[in-house]
N, C-alpha and C positions, 0 to 999 in steps of 0.2 A: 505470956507476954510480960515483959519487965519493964517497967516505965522509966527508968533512969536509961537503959539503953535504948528505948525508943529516945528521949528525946537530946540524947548524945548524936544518933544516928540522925535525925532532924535537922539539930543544930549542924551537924558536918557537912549534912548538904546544903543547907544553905552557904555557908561555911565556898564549899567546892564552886557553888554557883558566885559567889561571888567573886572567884576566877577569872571568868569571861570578862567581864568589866575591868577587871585590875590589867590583864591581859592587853584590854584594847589600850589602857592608859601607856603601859607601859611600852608596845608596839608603836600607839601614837608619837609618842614624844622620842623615837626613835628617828618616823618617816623627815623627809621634810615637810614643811608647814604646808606648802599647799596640795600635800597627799592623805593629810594626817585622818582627816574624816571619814576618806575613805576607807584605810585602813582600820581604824575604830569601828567603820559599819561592817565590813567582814569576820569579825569576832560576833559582833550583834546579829549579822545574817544568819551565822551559824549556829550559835545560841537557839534563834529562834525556831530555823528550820529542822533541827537535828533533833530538837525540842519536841515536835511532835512527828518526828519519824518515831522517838523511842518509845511515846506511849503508843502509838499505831502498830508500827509492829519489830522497832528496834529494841526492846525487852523481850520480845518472843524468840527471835533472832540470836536473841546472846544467850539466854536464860532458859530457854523451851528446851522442849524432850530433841535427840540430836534426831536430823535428817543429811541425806545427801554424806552416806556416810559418817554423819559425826564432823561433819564439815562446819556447820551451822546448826543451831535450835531451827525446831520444827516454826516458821512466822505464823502460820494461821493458829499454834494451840494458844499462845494470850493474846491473840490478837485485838488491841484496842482494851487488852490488860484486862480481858474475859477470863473470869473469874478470881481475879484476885478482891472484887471491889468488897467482898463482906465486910461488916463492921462490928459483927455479932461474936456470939462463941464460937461461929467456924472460921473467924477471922487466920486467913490464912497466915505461917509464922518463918520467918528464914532466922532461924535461932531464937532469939528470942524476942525477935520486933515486928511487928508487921510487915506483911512482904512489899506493901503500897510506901513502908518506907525505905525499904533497899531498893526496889524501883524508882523512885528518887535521887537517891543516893549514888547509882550507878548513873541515870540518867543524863546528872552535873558533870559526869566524870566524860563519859560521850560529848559533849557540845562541847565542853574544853579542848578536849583534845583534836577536835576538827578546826577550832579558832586558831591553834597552835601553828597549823601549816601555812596559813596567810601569811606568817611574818616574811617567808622565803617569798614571794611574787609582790614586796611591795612598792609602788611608784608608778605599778606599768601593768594590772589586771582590771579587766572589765568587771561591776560588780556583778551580774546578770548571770555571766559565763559561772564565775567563783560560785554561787548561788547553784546553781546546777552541780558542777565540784563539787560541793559538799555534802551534796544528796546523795550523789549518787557514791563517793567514796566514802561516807557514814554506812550504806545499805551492804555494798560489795566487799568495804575491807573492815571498818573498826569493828561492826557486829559480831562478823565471823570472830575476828580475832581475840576479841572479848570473850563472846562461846569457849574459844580453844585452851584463853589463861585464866580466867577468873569464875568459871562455871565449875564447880568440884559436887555437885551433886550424886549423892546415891541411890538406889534402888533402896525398897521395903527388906530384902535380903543382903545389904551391904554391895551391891554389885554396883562398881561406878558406873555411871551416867553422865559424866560432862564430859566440860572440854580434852582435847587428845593432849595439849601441852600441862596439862593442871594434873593428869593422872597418870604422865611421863614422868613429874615430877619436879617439872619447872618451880623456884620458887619465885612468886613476883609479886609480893605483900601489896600495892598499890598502884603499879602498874608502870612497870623499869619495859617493859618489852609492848603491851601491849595501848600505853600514849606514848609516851617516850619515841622509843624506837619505830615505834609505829607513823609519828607523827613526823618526827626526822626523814624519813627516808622519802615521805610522799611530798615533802617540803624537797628535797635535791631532786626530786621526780620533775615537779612543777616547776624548778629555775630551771631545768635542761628546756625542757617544754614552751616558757616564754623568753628564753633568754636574757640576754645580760640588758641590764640598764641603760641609758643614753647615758654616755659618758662615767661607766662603772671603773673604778679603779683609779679616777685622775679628776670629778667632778667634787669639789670638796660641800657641794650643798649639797651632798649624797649626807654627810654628816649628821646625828639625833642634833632636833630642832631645839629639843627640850629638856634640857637633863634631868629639869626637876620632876618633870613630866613619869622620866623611866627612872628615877627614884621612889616615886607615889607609888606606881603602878607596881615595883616590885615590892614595895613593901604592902601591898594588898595582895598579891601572889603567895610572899610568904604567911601572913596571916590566916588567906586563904587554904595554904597547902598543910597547915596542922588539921583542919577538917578530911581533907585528900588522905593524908595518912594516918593519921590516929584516928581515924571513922572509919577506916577499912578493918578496926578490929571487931566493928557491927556491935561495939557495947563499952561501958562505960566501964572499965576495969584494969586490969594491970598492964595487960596487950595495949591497949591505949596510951597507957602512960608511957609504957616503953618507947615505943613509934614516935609520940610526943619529943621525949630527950632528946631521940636520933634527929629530928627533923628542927630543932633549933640545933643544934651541933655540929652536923654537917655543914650544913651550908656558911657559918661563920668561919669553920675550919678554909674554905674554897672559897671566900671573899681573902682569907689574910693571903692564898697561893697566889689568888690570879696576882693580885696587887703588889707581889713581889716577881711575878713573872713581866709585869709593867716595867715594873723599876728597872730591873734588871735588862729589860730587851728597850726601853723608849724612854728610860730615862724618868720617868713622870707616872707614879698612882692616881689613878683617874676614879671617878666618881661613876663613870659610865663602868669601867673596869669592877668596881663594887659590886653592884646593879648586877651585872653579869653574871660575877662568882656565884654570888647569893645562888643566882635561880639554877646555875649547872650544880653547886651542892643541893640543891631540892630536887633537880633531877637523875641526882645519883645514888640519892637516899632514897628515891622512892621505893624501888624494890626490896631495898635489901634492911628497912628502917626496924623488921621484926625479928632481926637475922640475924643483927652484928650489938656487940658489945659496944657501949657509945666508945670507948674508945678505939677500937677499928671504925666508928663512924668519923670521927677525925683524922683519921687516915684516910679514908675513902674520901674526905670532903678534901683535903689537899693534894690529895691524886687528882682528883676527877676538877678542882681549879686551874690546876698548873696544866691539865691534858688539855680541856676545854677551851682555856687560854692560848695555850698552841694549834688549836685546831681549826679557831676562825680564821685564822689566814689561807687556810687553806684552799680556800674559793678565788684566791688570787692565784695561786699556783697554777690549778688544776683549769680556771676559768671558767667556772661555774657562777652567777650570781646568786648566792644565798641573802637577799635582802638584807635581815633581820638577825643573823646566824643561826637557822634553828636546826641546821645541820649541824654544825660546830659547838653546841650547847644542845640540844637534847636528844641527837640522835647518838652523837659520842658520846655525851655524860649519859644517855641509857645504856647505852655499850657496856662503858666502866661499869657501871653499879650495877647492872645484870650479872656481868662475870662477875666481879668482887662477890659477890654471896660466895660460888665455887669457890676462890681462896679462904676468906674469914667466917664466916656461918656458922654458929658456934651452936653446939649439942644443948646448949644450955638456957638457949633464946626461947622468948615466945612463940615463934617462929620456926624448929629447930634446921638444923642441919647441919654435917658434917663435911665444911670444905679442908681445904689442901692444907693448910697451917694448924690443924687442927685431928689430923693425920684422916682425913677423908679419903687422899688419894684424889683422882681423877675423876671421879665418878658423878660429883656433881658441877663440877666445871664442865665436865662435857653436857650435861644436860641444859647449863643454862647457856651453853655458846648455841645449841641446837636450837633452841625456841627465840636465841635471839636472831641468829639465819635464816630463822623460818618467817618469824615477822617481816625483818627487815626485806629480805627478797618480795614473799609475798606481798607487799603495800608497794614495794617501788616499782614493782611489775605492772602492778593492778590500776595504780596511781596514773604512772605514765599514761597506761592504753586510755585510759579516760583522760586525762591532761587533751592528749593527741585528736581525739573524740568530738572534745570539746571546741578544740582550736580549730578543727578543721568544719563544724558543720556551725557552732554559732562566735568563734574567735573569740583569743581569749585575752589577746593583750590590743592597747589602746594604740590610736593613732601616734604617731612620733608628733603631731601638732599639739595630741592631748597629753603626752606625756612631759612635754616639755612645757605646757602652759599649767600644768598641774592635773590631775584626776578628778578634786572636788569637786571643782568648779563646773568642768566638762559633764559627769556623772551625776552628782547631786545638787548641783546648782548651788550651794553653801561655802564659806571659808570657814575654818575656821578658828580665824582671829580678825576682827575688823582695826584699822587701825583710824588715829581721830581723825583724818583726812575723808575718812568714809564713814566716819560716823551719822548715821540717819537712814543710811542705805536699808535695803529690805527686797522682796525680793514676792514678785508676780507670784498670787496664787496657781497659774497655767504657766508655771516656768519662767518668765520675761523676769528682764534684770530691771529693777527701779533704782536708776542713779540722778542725783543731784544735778543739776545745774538746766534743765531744760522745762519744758509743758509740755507734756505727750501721756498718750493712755496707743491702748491695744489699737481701737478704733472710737469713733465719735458718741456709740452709746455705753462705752467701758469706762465708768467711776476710777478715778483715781483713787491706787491703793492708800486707805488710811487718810491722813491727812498729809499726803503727796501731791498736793495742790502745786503746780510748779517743776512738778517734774518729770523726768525722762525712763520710756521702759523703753529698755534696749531690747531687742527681740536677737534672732540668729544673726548677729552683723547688719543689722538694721535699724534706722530708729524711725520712727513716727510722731508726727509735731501736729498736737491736736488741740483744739481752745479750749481753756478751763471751765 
């Protein structure tokens, strides 16, 4: 064990975790104001849930001896992360760190990527139904698909053992195919499945409530995504650093495209258009951050802005509601920076590989469009039939009454922003709303909340006037 790469490998996941959060901020301050919580608790639902699907048996699942073909890891051989827990000299090692910290490590990368599909359903999904969605397309697709790119283990005799895409040859240093495109496609999966918005395309409070909101948040993503990528060299050394360069480089490259593909198409560089860039060059470096020369990471980041940047309107075209765009940004920006390895992939990387500009030939551009076809179809196949699953046995999108009064409110009983007209307001331990201006409780033996002497619990479209 090496203790500078263990707690390189520590710090990155934390690092990755703190993802999820930046995630919801930056989601947030996209929704409108009175969806935004709810959207913020679908990144947090997922977190949570996904959170102990991995130590139960979504590490056995990605990471276990293959079954089912090599389809999937064996789930019952760590099941509940049996036998990794030693702390002794048989402390089990995946290079040179404890294996309880790549199980971490990977773990962060799992709940991100599941938080990632909420942006496409938001304004108009029940969180109950989503909450089920997650479970059950963390078990069925990202597992497997994890197993497939990111499992490269070998046998005692050098005989591989892992995933079918990783010993194909797929390169995806951080995970261009397997969140990315993964997460893209189960995202256009879920807006076919609840369909389009009241009033999508013509409703201008569809518009981010917050810009400063998805300015925070993306600069927690990026912050965030130096751990995502320079942790995936699992040690503290030149691989690292590498990944590191590509991963501030890109993405500044693919803020300056979009923000000329603004100017150019609307007249106006936008602040939300920034925001944007950033995070489609962080999703087009992810794969290929060990592969390319930073200066082909400059090129990929101005590809994958200017593409990105033409790609969200796409849901206007076609009439698909992509919320959030996490079709137009991470399933196209995984696209780009999956292939881009097959062109630029230089012999000479941490990483190595021999694309087309580098006289590779075809051979590795065909490998990475395979594994990106294979994801892609796979999750939006998979996606759908449980989308469809869901909708039909517990529904998955809210009332047109709740949609239009807002999700918070309806769902979690919360805003969240009070403004001074409601200042004092609070809100019934059993749900009932405590507003100003009346005397009322539940019933005649129910304490007025706090020091709510005076006032009014609104119940379901009801109120009750009770003495103080």
């Amino acid at each position: 064990m090496n203790a500078g790469d263990t707690a390189w490998v520590l710090i990155s996941a934390a690092l990755v975790l703190l993802m999820s959060p930046g995630l919801a901020i930056f989601y947030g301050g996209m929704t409108r104001v009175k969806s935004m919580l709810n959207m913020m608790m679908m990144s947090f639902g997922a977190l949570a849930i996904v959170g102990v699907l991995w130590v139960t048996v979504g590490y056995s699942m990605s990471f276990g001896a293959d079954a089912f073909g090599g389809l999937v890891g064996n789930p019952f051989q760590l099941f509940g992360l049996h036998g990794l827990l030693s702390t002794g000299t048989d402390l089990p090692l995946v290079g040179t760190v404890p294996e309880l910290a790549f199980v971490g490590f990977q773990g962060v990368f799992a709940t991100v990527t599941v938080a990632l599909i909420s942006g496409a359903i938001a304004d108009r999904a029940k969180f109950g139904s989503w909450m089920v969605f997650a479970a059950l397309w963390a078990a069925l697709v990202y597992f497997p698909v994890a197993h497939w790119v990111f499992d490269g283990k070998k046998a005692a005799d050098g005989t591989f053992i892992g995933g079918w895409l990783n010993h194909l040859g797929l390169i995806d240093f951080a995970g261009g195919t397997a969140v990315e495109v993964n997460a893209g496609a189960a995202g256009l999966a879920l807006a076919l499945v609840l369909g389009k918005r009241l009033g999508f395309g013509k409703d201008p409070n569809h518009r981010p409530h917050s810009l400063p909101l998805v300015m925070l948040g993306c600069g927690l993503l990026w912050f965030g995504w130096f751990g995502f990528n320079a942790g995936s060299a699992l040690g503290a050394n030149g691989e690292a650093a590498f990944a590191w360069i590509n991963t501030l480089v890109a993405p500044c490259a693919a803020v300056l495209s979009w923000l000329v593909v603004e100017k150019v198409r609307d007249g106006h560089a936008t602040s939300f258009g920034a925001a944007s860039g950033a995070v489609a060059g962080l999703v087009a470096i992810t794969p290929s951050c060990a592969s390319l020369s930073p200066l082909w990471s400059i090129v990929l980041g101005l590809v994958a802005g200017a593409v990105c940047a033409l790609a969200v309107g796409l849901k206007y075209r076609f009439g698909y509601d992509d919320s959030l765009d996490v079709v137009g940004v991470h399933l196209v920006g995984g696209i780009v920076g999956t292939l881009f390895i097959g062109l630029a992939a230089s012999p000479g990387a941490p990483v190595p590989g021999q694309g087309l500009f580098y006289g590779g030939g075809f051979d590795l551009l065909g490998k990475q469009a395979l594994g990106t076809v294979a994801v892609l179809g796979y999750s939006f196949v998979v996606a759908l039939l449980i989308g469809l699953a869901v909708k039909a046995t517990l529904g998955f999108r809210v009332s047109k009454d709740v949609e239009e009064a807002g999700v918070d409110l309806a769902i979690h009983a919360e805003t969240a922003y009070h403004s001074a007209a409601e200042a004092g307001r609070a809100f019934h331990p059993l749900g009932t709303k405590v507003a100003d201006g009346g005397r009322s409780a539940v019933d005649d033996d129910e304490p007025l909340v706090g020091s709510a002497r005076g006032r009014e619990l609104v119940g379901s479209g009801s109120t009750a006037k009770v003495s103080p």
